[in-house]
PASEGU-412438 format. One record per residue (C-alpha): residue number from 1; residue in three letters; x, y, z. Coordinates in nm, 2 decimals, decimal comma. Layout:
# PASEGU-412438
<node NUM; "ALA"; <X; Y; Z>>;
...
//
This chain:
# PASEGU-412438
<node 1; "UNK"; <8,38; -8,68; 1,88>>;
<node 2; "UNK"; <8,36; -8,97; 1,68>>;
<node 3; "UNK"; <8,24; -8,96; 1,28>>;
<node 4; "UNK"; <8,18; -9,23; 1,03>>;
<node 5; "UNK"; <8,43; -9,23; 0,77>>;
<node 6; "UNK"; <8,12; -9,34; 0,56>>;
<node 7; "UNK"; <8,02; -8,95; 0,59>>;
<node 8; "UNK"; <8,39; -8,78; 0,50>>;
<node 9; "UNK"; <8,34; -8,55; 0,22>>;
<node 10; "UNK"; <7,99; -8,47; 0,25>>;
<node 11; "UNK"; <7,81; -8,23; 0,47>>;
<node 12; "UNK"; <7,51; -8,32; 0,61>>;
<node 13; "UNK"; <7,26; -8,04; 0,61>>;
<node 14; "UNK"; <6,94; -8,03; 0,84>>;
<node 15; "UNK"; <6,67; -7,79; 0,80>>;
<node 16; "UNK"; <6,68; -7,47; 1,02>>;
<node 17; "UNK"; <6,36; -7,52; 1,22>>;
<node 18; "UNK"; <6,49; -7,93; 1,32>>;
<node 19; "UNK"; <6,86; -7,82; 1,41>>;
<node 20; "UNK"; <6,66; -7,55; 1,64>>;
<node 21; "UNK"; <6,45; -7,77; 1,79>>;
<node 22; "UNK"; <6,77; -8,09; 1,82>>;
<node 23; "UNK"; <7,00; -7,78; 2,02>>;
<node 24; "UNK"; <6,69; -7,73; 2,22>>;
<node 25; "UNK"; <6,66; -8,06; 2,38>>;
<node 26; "UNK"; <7,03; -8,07; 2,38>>;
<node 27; "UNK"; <7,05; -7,79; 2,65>>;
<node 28; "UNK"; <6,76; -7,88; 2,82>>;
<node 29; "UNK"; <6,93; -8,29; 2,87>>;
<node 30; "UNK"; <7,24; -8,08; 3,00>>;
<node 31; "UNK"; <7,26; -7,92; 3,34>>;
<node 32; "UNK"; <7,39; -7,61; 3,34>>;
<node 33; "UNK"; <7,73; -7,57; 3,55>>;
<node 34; "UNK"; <7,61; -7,40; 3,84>>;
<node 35; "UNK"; <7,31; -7,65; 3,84>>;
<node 36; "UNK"; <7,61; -7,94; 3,86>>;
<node 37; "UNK"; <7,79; -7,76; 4,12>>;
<node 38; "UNK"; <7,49; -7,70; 4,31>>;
<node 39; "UNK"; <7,39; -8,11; 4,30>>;
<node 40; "UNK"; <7,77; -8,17; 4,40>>;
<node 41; "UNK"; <7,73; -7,97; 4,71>>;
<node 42; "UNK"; <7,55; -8,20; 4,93>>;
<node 43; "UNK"; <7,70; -8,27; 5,26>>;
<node 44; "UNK"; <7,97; -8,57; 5,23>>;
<node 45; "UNK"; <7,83; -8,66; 5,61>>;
<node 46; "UNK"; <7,47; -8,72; 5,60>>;
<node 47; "UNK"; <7,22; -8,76; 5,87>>;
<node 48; "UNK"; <7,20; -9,15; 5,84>>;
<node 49; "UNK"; <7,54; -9,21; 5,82>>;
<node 50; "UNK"; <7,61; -8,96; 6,17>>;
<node 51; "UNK"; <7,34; -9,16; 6,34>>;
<node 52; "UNK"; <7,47; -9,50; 6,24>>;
<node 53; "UNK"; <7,81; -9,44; 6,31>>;
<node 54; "UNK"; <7,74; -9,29; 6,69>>;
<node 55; "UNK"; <7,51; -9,54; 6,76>>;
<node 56; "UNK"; <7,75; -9,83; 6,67>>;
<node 57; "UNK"; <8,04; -9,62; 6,93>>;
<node 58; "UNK"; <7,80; -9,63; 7,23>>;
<node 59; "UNK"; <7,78; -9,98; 7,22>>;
<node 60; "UNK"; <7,99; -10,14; 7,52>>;
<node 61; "UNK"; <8,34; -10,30; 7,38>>;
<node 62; "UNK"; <8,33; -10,68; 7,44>>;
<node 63; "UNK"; <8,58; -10,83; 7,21>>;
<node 64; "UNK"; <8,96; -10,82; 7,30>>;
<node 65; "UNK"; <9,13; -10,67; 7,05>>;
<node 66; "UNK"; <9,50; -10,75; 7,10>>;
<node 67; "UNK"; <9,73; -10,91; 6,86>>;
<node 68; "UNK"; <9,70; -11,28; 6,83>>;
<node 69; "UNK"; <10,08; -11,39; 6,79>>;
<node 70; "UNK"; <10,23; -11,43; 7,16>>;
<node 71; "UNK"; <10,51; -11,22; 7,22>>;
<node 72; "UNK"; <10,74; -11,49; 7,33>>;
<node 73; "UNK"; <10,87; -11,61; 7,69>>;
<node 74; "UNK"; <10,77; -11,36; 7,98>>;
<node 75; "UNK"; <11,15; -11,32; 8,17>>;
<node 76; "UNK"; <11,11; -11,38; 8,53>>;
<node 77; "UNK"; <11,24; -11,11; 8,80>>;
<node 78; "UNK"; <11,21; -10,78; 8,58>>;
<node 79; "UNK"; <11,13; -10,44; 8,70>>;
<node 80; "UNK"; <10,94; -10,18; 8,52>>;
<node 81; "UNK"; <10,91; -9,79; 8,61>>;
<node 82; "UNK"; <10,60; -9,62; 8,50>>;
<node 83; "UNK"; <10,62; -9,29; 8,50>>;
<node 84; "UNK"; <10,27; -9,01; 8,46>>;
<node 85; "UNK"; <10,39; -8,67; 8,25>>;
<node 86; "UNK"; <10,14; -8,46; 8,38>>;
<node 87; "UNK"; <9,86; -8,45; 8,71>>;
<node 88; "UNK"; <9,54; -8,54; 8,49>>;
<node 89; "UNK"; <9,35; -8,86; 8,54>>;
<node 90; "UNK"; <9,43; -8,99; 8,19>>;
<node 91; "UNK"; <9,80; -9,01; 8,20>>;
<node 92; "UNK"; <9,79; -9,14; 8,59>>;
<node 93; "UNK"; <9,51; -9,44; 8,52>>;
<node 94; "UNK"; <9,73; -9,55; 8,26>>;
<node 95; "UNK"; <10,06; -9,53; 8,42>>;
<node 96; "UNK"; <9,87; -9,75; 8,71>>;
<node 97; "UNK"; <9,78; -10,01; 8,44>>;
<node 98; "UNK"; <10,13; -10,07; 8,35>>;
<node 99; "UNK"; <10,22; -10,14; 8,70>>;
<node 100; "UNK"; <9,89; -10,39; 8,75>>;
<node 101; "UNK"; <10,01; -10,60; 8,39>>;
<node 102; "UNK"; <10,41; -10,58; 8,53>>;
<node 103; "UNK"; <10,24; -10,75; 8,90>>;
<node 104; "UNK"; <10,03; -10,94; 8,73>>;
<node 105; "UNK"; <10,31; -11,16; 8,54>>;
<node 106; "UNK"; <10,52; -11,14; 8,87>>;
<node 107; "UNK"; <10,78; -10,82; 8,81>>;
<node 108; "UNK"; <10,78; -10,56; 9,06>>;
<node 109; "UNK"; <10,67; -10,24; 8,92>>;
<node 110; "UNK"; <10,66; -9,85; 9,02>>;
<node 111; "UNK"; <10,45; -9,56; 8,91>>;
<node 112; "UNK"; <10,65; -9,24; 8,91>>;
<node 113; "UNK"; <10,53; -8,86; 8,86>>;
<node 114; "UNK"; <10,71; -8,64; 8,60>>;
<node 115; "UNK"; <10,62; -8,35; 8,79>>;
<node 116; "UNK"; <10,47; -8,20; 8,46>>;
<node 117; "UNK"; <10,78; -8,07; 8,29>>;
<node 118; "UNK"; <11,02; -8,20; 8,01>>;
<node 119; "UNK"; <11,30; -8,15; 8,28>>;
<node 120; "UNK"; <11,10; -8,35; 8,52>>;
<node 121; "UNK"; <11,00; -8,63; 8,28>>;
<node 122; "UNK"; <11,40; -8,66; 8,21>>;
<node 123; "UNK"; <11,48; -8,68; 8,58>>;
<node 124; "UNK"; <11,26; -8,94; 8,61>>;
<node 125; "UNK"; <11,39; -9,17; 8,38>>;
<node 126; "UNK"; <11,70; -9,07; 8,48>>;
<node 127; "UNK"; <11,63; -9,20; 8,80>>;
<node 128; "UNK"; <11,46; -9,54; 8,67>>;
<node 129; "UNK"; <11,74; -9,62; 8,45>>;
<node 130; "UNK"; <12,04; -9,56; 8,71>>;
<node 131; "UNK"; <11,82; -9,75; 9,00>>;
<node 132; "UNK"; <11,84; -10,04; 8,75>>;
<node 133; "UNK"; <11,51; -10,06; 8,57>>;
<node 134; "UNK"; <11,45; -10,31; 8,33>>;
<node 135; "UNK"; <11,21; -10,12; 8,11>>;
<node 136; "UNK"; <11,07; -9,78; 8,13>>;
<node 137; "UNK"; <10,70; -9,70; 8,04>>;
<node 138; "UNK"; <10,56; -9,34; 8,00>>;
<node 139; "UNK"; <10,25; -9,21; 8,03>>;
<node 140; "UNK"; <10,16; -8,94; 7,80>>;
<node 141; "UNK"; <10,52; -8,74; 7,72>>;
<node 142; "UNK"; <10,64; -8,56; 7,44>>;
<node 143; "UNK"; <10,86; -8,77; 7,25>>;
<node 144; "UNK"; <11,11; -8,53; 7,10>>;
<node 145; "UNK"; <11,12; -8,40; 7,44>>;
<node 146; "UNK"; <11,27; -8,70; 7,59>>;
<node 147; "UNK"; <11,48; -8,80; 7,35>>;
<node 148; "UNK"; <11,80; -8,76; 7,62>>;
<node 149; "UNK"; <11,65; -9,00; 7,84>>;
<node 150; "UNK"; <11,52; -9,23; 7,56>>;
<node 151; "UNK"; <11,85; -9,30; 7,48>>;
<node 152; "UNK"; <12,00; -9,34; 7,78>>;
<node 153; "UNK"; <11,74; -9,65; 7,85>>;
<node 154; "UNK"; <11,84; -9,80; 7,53>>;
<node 155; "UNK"; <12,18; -9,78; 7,65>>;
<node 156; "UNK"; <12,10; -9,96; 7,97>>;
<node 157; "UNK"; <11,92; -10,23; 7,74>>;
<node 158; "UNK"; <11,57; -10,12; 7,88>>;
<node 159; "UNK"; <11,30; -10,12; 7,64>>;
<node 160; "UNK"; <11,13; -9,77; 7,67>>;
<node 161; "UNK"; <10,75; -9,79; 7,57>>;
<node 162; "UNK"; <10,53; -9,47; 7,52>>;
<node 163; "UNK"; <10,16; -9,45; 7,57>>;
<node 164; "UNK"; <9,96; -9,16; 7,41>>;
<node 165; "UNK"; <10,09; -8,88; 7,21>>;
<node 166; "UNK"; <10,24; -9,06; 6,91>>;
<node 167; "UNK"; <10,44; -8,93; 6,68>>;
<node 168; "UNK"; <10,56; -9,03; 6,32>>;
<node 169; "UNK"; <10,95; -9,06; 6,37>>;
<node 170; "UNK"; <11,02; -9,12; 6,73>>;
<node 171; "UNK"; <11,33; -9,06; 6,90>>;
<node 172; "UNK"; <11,60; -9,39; 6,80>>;
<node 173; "UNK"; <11,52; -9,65; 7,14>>;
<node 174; "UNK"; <11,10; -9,54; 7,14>>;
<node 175; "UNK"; <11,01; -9,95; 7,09>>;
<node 176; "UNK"; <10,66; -9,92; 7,04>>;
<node 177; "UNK"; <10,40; -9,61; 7,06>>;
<node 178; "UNK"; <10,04; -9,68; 7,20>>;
<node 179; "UNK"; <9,72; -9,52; 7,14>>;
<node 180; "UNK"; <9,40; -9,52; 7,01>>;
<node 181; "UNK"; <9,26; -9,43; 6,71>>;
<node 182; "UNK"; <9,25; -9,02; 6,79>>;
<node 183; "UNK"; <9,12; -8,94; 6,42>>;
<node 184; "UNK"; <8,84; -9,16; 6,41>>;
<node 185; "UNK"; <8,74; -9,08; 6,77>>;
<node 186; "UNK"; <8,76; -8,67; 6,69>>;
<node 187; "UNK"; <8,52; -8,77; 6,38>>;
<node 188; "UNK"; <8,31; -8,94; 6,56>>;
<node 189; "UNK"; <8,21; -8,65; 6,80>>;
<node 190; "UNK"; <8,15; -8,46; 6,50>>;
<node 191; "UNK"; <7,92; -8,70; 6,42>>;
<node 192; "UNK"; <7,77; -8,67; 6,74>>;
<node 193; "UNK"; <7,69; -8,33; 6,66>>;
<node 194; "UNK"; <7,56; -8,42; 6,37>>;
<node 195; "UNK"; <7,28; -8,67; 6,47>>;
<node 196; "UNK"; <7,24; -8,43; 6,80>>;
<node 197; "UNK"; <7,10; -8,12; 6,57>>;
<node 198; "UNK"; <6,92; -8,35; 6,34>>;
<node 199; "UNK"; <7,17; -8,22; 6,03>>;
<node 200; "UNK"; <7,06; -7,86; 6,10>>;
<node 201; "UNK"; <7,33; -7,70; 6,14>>;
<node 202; "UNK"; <7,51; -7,57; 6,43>>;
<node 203; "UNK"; <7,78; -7,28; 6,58>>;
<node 204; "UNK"; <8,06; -7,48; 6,73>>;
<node 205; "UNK"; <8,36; -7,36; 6,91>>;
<node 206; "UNK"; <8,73; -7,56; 6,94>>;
<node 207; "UNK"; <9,02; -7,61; 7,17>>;
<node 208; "UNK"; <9,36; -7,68; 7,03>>;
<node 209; "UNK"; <9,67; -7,83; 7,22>>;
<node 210; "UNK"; <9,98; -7,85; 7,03>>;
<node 211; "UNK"; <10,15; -7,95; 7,28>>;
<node 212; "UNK"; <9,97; -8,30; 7,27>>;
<node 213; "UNK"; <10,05; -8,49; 6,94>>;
<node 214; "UNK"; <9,74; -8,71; 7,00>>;
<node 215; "UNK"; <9,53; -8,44; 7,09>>;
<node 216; "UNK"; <9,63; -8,29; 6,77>>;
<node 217; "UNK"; <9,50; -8,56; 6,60>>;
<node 218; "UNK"; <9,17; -8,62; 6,72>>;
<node 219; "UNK"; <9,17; -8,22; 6,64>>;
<node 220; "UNK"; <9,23; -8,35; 6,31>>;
<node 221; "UNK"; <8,95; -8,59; 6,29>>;
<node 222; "UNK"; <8,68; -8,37; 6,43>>;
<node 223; "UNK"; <8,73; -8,09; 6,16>>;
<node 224; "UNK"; <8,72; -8,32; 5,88>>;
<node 225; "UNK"; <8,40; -8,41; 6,04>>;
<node 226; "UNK"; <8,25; -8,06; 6,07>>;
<node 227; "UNK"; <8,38; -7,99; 5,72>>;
<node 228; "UNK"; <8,18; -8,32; 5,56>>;
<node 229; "UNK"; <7,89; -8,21; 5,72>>;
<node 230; "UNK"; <7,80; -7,88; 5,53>>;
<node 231; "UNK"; <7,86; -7,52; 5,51>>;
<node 232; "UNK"; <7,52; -7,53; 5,83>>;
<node 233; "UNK"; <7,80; -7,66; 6,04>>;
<node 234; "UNK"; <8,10; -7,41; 6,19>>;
<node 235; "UNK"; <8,39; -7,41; 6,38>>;
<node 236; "UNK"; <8,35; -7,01; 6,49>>;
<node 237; "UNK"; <8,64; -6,99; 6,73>>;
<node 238; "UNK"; <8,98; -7,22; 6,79>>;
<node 239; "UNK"; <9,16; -7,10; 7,11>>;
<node 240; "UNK"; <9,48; -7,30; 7,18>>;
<node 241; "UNK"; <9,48; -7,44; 7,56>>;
<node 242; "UNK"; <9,75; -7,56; 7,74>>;
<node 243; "UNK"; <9,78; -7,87; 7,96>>;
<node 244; "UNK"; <9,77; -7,57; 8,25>>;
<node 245; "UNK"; <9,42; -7,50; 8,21>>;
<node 246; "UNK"; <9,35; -7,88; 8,30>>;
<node 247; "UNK"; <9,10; -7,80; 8,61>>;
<node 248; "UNK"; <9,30; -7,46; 8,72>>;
<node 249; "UNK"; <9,09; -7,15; 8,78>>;
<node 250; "UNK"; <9,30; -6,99; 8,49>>;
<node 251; "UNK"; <9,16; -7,25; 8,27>>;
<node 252; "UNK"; <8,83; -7,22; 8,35>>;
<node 253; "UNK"; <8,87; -6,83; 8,33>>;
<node 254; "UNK"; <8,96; -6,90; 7,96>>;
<node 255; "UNK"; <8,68; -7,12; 7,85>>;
<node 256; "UNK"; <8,45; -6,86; 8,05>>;
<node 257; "UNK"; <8,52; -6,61; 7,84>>;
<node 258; "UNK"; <8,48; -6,74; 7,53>>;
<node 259; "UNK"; <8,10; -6,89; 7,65>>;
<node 260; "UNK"; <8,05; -6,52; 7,67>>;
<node 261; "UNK"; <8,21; -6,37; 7,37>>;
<node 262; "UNK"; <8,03; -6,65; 7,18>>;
<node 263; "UNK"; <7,73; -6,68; 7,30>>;
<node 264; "UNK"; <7,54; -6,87; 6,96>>;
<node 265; "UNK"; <7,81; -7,16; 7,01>>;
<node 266; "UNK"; <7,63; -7,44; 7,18>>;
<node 267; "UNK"; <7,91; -7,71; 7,13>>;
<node 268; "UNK"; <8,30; -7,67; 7,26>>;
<node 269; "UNK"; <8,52; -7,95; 7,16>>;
<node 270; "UNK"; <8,78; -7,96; 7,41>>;
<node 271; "UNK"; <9,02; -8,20; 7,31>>;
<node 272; "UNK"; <8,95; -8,43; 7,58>>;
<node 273; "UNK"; <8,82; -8,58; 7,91>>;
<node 274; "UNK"; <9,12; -8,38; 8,13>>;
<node 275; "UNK"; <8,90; -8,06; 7,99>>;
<node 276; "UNK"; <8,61; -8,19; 8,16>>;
<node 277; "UNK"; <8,65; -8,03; 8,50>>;
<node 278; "UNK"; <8,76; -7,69; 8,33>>;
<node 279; "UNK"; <8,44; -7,74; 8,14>>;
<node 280; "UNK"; <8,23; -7,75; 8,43>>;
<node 281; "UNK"; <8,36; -7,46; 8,58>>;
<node 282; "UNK"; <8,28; -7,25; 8,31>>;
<node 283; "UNK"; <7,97; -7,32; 8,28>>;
<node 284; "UNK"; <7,88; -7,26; 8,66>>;
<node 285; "UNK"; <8,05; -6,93; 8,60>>;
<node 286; "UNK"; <7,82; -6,81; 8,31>>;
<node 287; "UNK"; <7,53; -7,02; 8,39>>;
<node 288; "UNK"; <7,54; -7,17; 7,99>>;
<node 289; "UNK"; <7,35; -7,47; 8,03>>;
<node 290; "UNK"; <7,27; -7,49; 7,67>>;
<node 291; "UNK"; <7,62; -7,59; 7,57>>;
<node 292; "UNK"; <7,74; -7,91; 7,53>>;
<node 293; "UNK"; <8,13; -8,02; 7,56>>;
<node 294; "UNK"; <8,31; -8,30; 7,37>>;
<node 295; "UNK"; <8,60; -8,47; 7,42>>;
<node 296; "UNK"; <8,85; -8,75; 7,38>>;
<node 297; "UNK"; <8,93; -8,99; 7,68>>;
<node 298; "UNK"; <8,68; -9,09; 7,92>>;
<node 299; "UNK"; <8,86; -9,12; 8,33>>;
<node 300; "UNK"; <8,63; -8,99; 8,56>>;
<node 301; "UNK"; <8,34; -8,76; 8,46>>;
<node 302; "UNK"; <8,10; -9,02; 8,36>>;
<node 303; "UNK"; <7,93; -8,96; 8,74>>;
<node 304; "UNK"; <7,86; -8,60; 8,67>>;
<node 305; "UNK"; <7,73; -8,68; 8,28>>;
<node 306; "UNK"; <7,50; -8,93; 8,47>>;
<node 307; "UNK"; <7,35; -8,66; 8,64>>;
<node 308; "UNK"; <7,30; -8,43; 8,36>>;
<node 309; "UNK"; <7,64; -8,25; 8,29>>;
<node 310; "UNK"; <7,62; -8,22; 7,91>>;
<node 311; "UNK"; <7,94; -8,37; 7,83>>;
<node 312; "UNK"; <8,02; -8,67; 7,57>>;
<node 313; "UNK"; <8,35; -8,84; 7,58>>;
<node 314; "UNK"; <8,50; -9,13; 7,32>>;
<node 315; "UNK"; <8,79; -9,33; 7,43>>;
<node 316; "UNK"; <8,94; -9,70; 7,56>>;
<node 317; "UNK"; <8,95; -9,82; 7,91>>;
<node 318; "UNK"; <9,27; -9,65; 7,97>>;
<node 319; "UNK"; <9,37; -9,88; 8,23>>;
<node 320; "UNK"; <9,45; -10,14; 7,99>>;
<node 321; "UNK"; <9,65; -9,89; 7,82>>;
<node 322; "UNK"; <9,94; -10,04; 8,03>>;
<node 323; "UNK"; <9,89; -10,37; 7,92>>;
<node 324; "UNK"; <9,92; -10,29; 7,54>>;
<node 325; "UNK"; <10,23; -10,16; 7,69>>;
<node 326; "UNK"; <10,33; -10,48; 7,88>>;
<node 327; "UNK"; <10,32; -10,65; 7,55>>;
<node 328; "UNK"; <10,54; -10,42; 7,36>>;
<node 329; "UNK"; <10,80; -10,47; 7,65>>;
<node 330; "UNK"; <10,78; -10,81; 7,58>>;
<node 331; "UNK"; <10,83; -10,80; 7,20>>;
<node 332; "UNK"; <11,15; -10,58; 7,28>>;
<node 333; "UNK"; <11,31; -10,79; 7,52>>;
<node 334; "UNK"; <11,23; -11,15; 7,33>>;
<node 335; "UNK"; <11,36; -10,95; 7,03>>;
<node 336; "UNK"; <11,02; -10,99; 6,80>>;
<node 337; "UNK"; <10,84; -10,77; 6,56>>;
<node 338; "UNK"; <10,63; -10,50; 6,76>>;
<node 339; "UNK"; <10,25; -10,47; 6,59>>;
<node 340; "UNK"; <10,02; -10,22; 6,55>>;
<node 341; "UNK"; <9,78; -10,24; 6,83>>;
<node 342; "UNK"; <9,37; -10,20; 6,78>>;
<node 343; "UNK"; <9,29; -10,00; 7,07>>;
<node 344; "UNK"; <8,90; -10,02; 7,12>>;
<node 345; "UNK"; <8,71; -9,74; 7,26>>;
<node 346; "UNK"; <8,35; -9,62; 7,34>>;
<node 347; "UNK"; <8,12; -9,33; 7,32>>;
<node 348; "UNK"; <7,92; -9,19; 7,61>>;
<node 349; "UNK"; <7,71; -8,95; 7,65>>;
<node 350; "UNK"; <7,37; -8,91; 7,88>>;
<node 351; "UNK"; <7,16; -9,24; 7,64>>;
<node 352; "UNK"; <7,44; -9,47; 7,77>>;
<node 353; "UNK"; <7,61; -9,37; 8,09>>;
<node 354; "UNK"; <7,37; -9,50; 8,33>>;
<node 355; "UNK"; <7,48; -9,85; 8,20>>;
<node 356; "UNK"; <7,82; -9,85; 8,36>>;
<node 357; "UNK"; <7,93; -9,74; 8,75>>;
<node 358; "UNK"; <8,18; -9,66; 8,74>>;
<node 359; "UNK"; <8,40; -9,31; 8,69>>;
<node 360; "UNK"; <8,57; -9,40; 8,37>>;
<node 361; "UNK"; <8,51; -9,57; 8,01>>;
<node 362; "UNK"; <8,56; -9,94; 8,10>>;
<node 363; "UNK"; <8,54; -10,27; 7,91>>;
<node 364; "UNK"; <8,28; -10,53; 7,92>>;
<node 365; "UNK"; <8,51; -10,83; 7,95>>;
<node 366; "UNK"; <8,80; -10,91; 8,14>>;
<node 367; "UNK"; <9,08; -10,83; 7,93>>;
<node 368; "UNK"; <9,30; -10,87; 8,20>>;
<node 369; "UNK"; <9,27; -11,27; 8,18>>;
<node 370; "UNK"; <9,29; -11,24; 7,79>>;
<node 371; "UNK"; <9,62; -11,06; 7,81>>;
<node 372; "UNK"; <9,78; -11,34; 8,05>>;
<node 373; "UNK"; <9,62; -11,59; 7,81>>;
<node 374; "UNK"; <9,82; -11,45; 7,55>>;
<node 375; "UNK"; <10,18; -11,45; 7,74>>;
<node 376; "UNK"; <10,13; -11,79; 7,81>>;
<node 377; "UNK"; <10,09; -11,67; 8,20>>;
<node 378; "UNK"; <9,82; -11,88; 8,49>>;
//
């Protein structure tokens, strides 16, 4: 504290009764420390910020959001193979997409299964690289896990492009990674929580997938946004799931048996979309209507949300997945910068899926044209 040198050497002495009543209104301007803790408690996610933020993610995506420097000369006469890890609508829609950009700019182009293993996925690159591919595109593998074949395209001089399940430090020849922004959409079905119990709490139950470095992610996301929104809000249960319970009677089994064991849980996040089916099934098999799913992607269950399924789902129009990778192909072979793509997506739930048709989360504008645009391709 500071003092007036003016006032060194002298005391200055008040009477009793006035230095009384001076401390008094001293402790009474002061909060006590529990009464500080107490104000700083308040949820960092409020109400009005979960309702703003889900009602700007419903609204359809109408803006292309690719980069804006072309990636140089399209090469006529290329091939690219596109191969799916796994049998789940996400991985398969986008491995289509690759092949639809590849036709679309006059290369011949072939979607491949994995068969759903790492030995699989290896095989099949194996198999694109020897049969003379000129860039290899996969859908939803596990980096580390394909390191082998990764470097054996790079060898060959084929860009290898991978789409969904990011990592930090990929494998030496991984050209560019492509996904969408898990985090954010895992926070955003927290939020959806959030503005769907009006702040007032709720038991919430979790599926976990470590196995899928996205799905990790959105993971991620969706506990920070449980843990912003107040002690009302819990995750009571993670289970880890993996991809085997995608629509298997195993699966379903699973998620069964923790609608039972948990029976004050009304949400289950469950990663994503792919859970959808599994989600379905357990709820026929316990009759728990009142619970509500959530998940990342959006491929095909938007039919049975339209007729009451209580699902919500947040993710891009996966088919142009393929075309983000189309461009990173590019990049590679014109030997120019890759960029970090803005992968839009969209929220749906049962307010907003009656404006679409179709089975999956699509766009509202034809990015296909706006892609070609970009290449420089008529």
């Amino acid at each position: 504290m500071y003092v007036s040198r003016a006032h060194r050497g002298r005391r200055l002495l008040l009477p009793t009764a006035a230095a009384a009543a001076i401390a008094v209104m001293a402790a009474a301007a002061i909060p006590t420390a529990g009464a500080a803790r107490h104000a700083a408690a308040g949820p960092k996610l409020t109400l009005a910020k979960a309702k703003a933020d889900v009602a700007a993610a419903r609204k359809p995506m109408t803006k292309f959001t690719g980069p804006k420097t072309s990636p140089g000369k399209v090469p006529s006469g290329k091939s690219v193979v596109s191969i799916y890890s796994v049998p789940a609508p996400l991985p398969q829609r986008s491995a289509g997409g690759v092949v639809d950009a590849a036709k679309a700019i006059g290369w011949s182009g072939k979607v491949v299964y994995g068969n759903g293993t790492p030995p699989g996925w290896l095989a099949a690159i194996n198999t694109a690289v020897t049969g003379g591919a000129n860039a290899v595109v996969m859908s939803a593998g596990v980096p580390a896990l394909m390191a082998p074949g990764i470097a054996k395209a790079k060898s060959a001089g084929a860009p290898f492009v991978d789409i969904f399940n990011g990592v930090k430090n990929p494998p030496p020849g991984l050209v560019a990674q492509v996904g969408p922004r898990e985090r954010t959409e895992g926070y955003r079905l927290a939020e959806w929580i959030v503005q769907n119990t009006g702040g007032k709490g709720a038991k919430i139950l979790a599926y976990d997938s470590p196995q899928f470095s996205d799905l990790e992610v959105a993971l991620a996301g969706f506990r920070q946004g449980i843990k912003d929104a107040g002690s009302k809000y819990q995750i009571i249960n993670t289970t880890q799931s993996p991809a085997t319970d995608i629509g298997t009677a195993s699966g379903a089994q699973r998620m069964a048996a923790l609608f039972r064991k948990y029976p004050q849980a009304k949400y289950i996040f469950c990663l994503s979309e792919s859970w959808a089916g599994t989600f379905a099934q357990a709820v026929q098999a316990t009759g728990r209507k009142d619970i509500t799913g959530l998940g990342t992607d959006g491929d095909f269950f938007l039919p049975q949300i339209r007729k009451g399924a209580n699902f919500v789902e947040i993710g891009p129009d996966t088919s142009e997945y393929g075309w983000f990778a189309m461009d990173a192909v590019l990049r590679a072979m014109n030997h120019k910068p890759q960029v970090k793509y803005n992968v839009p997506f969209r929220l749906m739930d049962k307010t907003n899926a009656g404006s679409t048709t179709g089975a999956a989360i699509a766009n509202s504008y034809d990015f296909k044209s706006a892609w070609l645009k970009l290449w420089g391709v008529k």
